[in-house]
N, C-alpha and C positions, 0 to 999 in steps of 0.2 A: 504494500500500500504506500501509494507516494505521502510524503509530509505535505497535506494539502492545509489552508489556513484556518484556523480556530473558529467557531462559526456561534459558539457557547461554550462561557466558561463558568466553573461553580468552583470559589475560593472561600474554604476554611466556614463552608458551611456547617452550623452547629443547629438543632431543634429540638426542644424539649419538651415533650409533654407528662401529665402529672403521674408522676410513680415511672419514666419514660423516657431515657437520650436516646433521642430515634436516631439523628445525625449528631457525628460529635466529630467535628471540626475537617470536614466531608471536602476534599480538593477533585473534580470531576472535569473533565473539557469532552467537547466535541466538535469534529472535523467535519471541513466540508464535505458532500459525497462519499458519507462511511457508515457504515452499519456499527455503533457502539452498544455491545452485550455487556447488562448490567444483571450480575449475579448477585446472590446471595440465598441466604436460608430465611422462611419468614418470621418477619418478624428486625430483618437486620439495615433495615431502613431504606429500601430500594424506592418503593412507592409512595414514601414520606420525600424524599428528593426531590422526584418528578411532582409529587402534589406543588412544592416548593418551586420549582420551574414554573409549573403551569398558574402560578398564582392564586390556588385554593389553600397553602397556607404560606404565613411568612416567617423567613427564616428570623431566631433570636438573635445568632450572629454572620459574618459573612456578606459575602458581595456575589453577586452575578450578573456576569458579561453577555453580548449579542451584538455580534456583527462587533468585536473590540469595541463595544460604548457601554457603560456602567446603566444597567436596566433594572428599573424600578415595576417590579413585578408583584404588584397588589390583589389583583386578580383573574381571572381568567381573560378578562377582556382585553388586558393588557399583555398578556400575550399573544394573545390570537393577533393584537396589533403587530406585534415584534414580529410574528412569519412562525409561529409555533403552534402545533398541535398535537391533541393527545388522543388517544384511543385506553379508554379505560380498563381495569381486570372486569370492576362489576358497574354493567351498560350503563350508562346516562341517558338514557331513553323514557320518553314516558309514552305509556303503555296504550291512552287511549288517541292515541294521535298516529298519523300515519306514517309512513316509511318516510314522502317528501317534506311533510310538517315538522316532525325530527331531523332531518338532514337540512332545512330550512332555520331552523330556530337559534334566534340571535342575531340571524343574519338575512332576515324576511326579504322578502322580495315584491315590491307591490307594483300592479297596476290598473289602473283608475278606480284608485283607490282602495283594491280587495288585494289578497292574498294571490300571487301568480302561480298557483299550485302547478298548470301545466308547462312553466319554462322551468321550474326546478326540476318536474320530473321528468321531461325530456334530458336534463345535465345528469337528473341519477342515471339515466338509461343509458344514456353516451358513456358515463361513467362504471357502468355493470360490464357492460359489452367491451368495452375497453383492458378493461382487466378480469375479466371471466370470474365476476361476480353474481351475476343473475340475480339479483335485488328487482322488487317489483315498489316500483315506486308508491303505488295508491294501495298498497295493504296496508292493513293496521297492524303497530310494533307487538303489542300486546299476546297476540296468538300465536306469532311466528315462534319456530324451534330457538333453542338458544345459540346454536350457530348459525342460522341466519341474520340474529341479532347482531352478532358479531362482525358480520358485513357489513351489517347498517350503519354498524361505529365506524369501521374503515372508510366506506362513503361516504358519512360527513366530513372527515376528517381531508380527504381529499378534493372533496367540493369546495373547499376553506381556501386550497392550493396552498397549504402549511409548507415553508419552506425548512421548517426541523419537526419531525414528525416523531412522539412520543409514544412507544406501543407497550402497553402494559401488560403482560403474559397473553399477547393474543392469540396464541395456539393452543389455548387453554382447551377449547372447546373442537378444536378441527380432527378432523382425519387426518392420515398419512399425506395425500393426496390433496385434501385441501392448503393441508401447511407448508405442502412446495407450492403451491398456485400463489399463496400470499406471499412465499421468498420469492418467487418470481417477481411480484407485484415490488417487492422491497429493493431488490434489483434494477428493477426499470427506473424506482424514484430515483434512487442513486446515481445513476446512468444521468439523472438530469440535473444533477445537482442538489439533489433532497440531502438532507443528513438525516437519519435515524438511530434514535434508542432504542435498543430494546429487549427491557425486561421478560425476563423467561426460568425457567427452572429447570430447564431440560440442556440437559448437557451435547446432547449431539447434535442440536438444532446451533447452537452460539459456536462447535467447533467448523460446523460445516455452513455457517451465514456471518459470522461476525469479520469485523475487520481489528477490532480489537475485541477485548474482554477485561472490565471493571469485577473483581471481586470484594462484597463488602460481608463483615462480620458484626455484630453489635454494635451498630452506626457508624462503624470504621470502615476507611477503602482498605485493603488487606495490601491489593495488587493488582496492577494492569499490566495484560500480556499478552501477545498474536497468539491465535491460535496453534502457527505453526509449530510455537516455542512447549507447547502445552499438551494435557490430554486430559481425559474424563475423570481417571484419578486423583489428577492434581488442584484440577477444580473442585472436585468434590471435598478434598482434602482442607482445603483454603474456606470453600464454605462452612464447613462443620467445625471445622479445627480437628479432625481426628481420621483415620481410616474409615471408608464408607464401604460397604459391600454392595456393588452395584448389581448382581447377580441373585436371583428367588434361589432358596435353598429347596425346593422343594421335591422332597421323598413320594416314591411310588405307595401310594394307600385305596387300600378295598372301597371302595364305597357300596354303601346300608343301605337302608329299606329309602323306599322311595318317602320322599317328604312334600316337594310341590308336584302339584300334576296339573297340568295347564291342557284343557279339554276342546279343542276350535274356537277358540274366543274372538270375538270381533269388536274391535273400539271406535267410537267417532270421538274428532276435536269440536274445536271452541266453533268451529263455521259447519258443523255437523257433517263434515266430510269423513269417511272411513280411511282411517289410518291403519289401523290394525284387519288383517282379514283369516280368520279362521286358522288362527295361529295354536298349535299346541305341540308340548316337549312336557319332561318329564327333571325334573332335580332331586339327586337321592344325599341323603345323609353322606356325609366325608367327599363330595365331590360339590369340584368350581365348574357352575356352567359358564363361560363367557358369552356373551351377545355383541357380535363384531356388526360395523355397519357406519352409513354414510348418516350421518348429524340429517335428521329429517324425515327418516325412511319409520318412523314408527316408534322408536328405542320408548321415547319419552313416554306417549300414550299407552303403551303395554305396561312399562312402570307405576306409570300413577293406578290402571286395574289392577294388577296386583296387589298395590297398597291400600286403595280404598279410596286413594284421591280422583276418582273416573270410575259409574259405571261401565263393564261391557254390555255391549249389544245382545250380543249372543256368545253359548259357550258355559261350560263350568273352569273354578278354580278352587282347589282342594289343598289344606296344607296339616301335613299328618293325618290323611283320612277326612277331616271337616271342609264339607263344601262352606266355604267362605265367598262365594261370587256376589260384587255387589256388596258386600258388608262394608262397614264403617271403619276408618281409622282404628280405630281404638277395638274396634273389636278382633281383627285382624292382630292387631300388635301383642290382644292378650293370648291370642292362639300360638303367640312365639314369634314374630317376624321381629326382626331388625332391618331398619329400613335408613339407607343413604340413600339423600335423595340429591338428584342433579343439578337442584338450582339450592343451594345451601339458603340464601338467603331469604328466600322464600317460602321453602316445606320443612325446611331446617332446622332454623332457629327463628325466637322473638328478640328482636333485635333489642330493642329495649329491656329487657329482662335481665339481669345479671347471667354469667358465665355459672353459678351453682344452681340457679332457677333453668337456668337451659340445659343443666347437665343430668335434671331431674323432669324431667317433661314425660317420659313414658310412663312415667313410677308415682310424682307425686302424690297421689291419693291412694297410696298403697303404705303398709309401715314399710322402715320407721321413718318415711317422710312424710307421715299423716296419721294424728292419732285421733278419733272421735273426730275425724274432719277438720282438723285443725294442723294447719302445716307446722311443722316442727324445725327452724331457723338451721338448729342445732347440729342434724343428720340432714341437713342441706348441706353444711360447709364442710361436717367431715368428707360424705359422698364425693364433694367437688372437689376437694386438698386432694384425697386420695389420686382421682382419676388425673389432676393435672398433673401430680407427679410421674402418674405410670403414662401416660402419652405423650408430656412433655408440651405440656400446654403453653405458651408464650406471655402471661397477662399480670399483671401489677397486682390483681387482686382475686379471691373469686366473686366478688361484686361488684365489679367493674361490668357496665352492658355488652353484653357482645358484639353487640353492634359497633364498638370502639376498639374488637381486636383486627390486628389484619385479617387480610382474607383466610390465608391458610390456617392459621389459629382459630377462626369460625370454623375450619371444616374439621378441624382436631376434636372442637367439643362434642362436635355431630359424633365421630368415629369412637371417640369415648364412652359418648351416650350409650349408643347401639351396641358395639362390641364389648361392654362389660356385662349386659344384659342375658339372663337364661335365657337364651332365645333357640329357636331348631332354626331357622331359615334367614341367610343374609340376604338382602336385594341390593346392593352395594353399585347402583349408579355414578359416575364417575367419581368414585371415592378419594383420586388422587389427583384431583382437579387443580390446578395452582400452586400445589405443595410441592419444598424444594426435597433435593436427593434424601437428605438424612430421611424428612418425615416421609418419603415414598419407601426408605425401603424397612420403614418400623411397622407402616402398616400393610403391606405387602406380609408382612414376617405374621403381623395380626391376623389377616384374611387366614394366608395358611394354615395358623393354628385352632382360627374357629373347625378350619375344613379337618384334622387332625382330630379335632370333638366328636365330630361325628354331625356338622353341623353345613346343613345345604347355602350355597352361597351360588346364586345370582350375579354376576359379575357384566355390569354395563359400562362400557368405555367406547372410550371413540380412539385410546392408543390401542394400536397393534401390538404393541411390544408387550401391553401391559396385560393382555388380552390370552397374547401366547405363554406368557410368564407365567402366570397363576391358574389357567384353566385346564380340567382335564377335557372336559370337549367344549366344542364352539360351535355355537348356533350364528347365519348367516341372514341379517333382515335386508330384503330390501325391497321398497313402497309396499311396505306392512305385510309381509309375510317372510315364515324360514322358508329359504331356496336352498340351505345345506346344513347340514351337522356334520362334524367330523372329528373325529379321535385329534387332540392337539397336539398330538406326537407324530402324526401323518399328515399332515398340513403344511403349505409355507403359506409366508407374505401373499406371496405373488398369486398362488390359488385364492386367497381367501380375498384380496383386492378384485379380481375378475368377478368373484359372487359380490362382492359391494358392490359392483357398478355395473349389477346389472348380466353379467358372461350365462348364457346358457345352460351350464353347465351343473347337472347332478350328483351331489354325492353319494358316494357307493352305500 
């Protein structure tokens, strides 16, 4: 990479919030026409930084540069002024508004005197087609899967013509396939003089897209390195501070009697369109089903039937013998499910509620966090000490709202919740959504050990990697039905991507 000019710089930035040195005296630059990967474990001040760039908070000490002039960055607007834009981990979208009203907003567009909703959504659509987005400009944000949301961040963000573009774990939610279309997309900015951040968790995507690599630790830069100088261990190493085991240990085990049995079930969405069509497979005690598939083909809406959050149409669902089809949350969960669900933020957790209130949400009205209906403070905060220590929860207190931890620390309480729980059946939807290497491979170590119980796990992702790692067979969705199942030990990549996208092709 040539030494091209400084295009942003962040000097001896420091940030503190209460019980919190997110950043602690933080020195950061960014080159013109470069991809800068900003690592870390969560929790170690990545997206406290960029919040700090992008003007939604300000730093207590330090200075930051644009374009070599000292920039007073109060809030968003004022970067957006400077040539900066961000793409969020968790969407800025609001839900009842439509694709072009969101990629409009801030930045309206009027003529004679109303809202030009058709010259925005013609710019989304030059802009879909341009970079093999396929964004529909006149849906509403609200119903779309959450990686199409994800798009929708990308195209406002480019509608803007940001000339330093902030990406916040945005392959959070992609496929294989999807997350090269957006290194493509990252590529081509560059190619035009864009500069890009961006934060991510995954080690092979920053070796094989970065131009450098920022590693931070407890609000500290640790180190900035080329990739070529580096590898997956050494990163890993930097982020945790300790040896990582990048590898599932996992032992060949019998798997038991059957536990879900999933009977032709058919689902409709929010626009009463069938997503799901006459889908049924079977999950036995000590084994991981994986559910491999392209972000939209169904994953979602079979999840939420499963769990109670979505009747099916048609179809039974049985879990240890009991037809549960159509039952309630709660009813469902007293039959033994443990349920991660895909959008944390929304089926997850109450965001307002403390981190010991969140860590008791299955159970509260059960002893001894309920005596004579009366919650008990006391076997709240042991419950919660306990599990923060055994999962390694990141948070100042356990009453502190969870809505104020970072992201991955919101998905640790979920994994805490659920996996401490007797439960017979995980549904374990993108369980390692946004979390860095360590916490991918403690619960990674978790999964297995529920599977080791004797206990059926569900396993919904949209990695491959993560997919082939942990499951003993893999089911193949695509626009709402399995096209295959296959032994994961008889499988590649490359087979199971031809059934995502659709390849003809039957399993034996």
């Amino acid at each position: 990479m040539s030494e091209s000019k400084i295009v942003l710089e962040a000097k001896g930035i420091t940030k503190q919030f209460p019980g919190v040195l997110a950043n602690d005296n933080v020195n950061f630059d960014l080159r013109k026409g470069e991809i800068h990967a900003l690592l870390g474990e969560n929790g170690a001040g990545k997206s406290t930084l960029m919040n700090l760039l992008y003007g939604l908070h300000n730093p207590d000490k330090g200075e930051i540069s644009v374009g070599g002039k000292t920039a007073t960055i109060l809030s968003p607007k004022d970067s957006i002024a400077l040539g900066i834009g961000m793409v969020h981990q968790h969407f800025m979208l609001i839900p009842v508004f439509t694709v072009a009203e969101n990629v409009m907003l801030g930045d309206e567009t009027v003529k004679n005197g109303s809202l030009d909703r058709a010259t925005v959504a013609a710019r989304i659509t030059e802009i879909s087609k341009q970079y093999g987005l396929d964004v529909d400009p006149n849906a509403l944000v609200g119903p779309l899967p959450v990686g199409i949301q994800q798009r929708v961040e990308i195209v406002k963000t480019l509608y803007r013509n940001a000339e330093i573009v902030i990406l916040d774990e945005p392959t959070a939610v992609l496929t294989p396939q999807e997350a090269d279309d957006l290194f493509r997309i990252m590529r081509d900015l560059t190619a035009r003089g864009v500069s890009i951040i961006f934060i991510t968790h995954k080690l092979k995507e920053v070796l094989a897209i970065a131009d450098r690599i920022t590693v931070m630790r407890a609000g500290r830069v640790i180190n900035t390195v080329i990739p070529s100088e580096t590898d997956s261990a050494q990163l890993a190493n930097m982020m945790v501070g300790r040896q990582v085991i990048l590898t599932v240990d996992k032992k060949d085990h019998e798997a038991e009697e059957e536990i879900l049995k999933v009977e032709g079930i058919s689902v409709r969405d929010q626009r009463d369109l069938e997503t799901v069509h006459n889908v049924s497979f079977t999950v036995r005690g000590g084994e991981v089903l994986g559910i491999a598939g392209v972000q939209g083909n169904g994953q979602t809406e079979l999840s939420e039937a499963l769990t109670g959050l979505r009747s099916p149409t048609t179809g039974k669902v049985t879990i240890d013998g009991k037809d549960l089809t159509g039952k309630s949350p709660r009813i469902i969960t007293e039959a033994g499910l443990g349920h991660i669900p895909e959008d944390r933020q929304r089926h997850g957790l109450v965001l307002s509620y403390s981190v010991a209130d969140n860590m008791a949400l299955c159970d509260y009205y059960h002893a001894p966090f309920s005596s004579r209906g009366v919650i008990q403070p006391k076997a709240l905060d042991e419950n919660s000490r306990r599990l923060i220590s055994a999962f390694d929860v990141r948070t100042p207190s356990p009453f502190v709202n969870a809505g104020k931890l970072s992201g991955g620390n919101q998905q640790k309480v979920i994994v805490a919740r659920e996996l401490s729980r007797n439960v017979k059946l995980v549904i374990a939807n993108q369980p390692t959504r946004g979390l860095d290497v360590g916490s991918i491979e403690y619960i990674h170590g978790e999964i297995i050990k529920m599977r080791g119980r004797g206990v059926a796990v569900l396993l919904i992702s949209a990695e491959l990697d993560e997919i082939m790692a942990l499951s003993d067979r893999i089911a193949v969705m695509y626009r709402g039905q399995i096209v295959a199942i296959v032994d994961a030990k008889k499988t590649t990549r490359e087979q199971l991507g031809l059934w995502m996208a659709g390849a003809q092709v039957q399993a034996a």
